[in-house]
C-alpha positions, 0 to 999 in steps of 0.5 A: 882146885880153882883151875879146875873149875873154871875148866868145868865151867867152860865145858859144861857152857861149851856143851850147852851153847852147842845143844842150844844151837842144835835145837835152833838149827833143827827148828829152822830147818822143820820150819823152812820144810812146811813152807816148801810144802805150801809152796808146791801145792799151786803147780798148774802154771796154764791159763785158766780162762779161755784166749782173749777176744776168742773163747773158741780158740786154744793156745798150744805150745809145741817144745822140741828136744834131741834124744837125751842120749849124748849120740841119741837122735837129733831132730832135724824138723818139726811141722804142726798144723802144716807151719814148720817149727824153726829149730836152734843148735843143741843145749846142754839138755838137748832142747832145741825149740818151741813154737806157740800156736792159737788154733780152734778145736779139731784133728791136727797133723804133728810130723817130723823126722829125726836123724840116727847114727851115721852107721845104722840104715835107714838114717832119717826116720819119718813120725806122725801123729794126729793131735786131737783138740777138745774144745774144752781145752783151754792150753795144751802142751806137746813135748816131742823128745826124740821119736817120743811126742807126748802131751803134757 
């Protein structure tokens, strides 16, 4: 009889280390949730007043990617308000380059040329788009990936 109680014992202890381990456990992790979601309330990471010693200027930032395809198109240069934007070789995310431009409010011309496949004609293909800067803009972002140029 006394074997069976220390067992008893030993089991009904085992069961509720392990129910109060569970509670802790689901505690920590409801809580560790509610600090995630304070932390991503504040995402804008920009400027918030205008560039020092020039408030009519406007900080632009140009990030050029390959196409995210592992054959996609490359990119083999990239022009923005008639500057060329020096490239590197390929990351594993097909990021290729940024340049940073601090430049007043107006129409600007981004070009560049990406190149296909070896076997599709024609090989390079030329874009163009005219940005457009509001003077209300305090930084603009423009990401060019592959034939696609959007801004952020």
């Amino acid at each position: 009889m006394g074997s069976f109680r220390i067992v008893s014992f030993l089991a009904l202890s085992g069961t509720a280390l392990c129910l109060l381990a569970m509670g802790l456990t689901f505690k920590q992790a409801a809580f560790d949730d509610s600090l995630l979601l304070v932390q991503n309330t504040n995402s804008y990471l920009g400027p918030i007043t205008p560039v020092p010693g020039s408030p009519q200027l406007v900080r632009v930032q140009v990030l050029v990617y390959d196409s995210p395809e592992a054959d996609g198109l490359q990119i083999q240069n990239v022009k923005f308000y008639e500057h060329s934007i020096p490239l590197k070789p390929r990351d594993i995310y097909g990021f290729r380059g940024q340049a940073s431009f601090q430049i007043p409010p107006g129409k600007y011309k981004l070009a560049w040329v990406v190149r296909r496949d070896r076997i599709i004609w024609p090989r390079t293909i030329s874009h163009e788009e005219e940005v457009a800067i509001s003077p209300r803009d305090l930084w603009l972002q423009i990401e060019i990936t592959g034939e696609e140029a959007k801004i952020l």
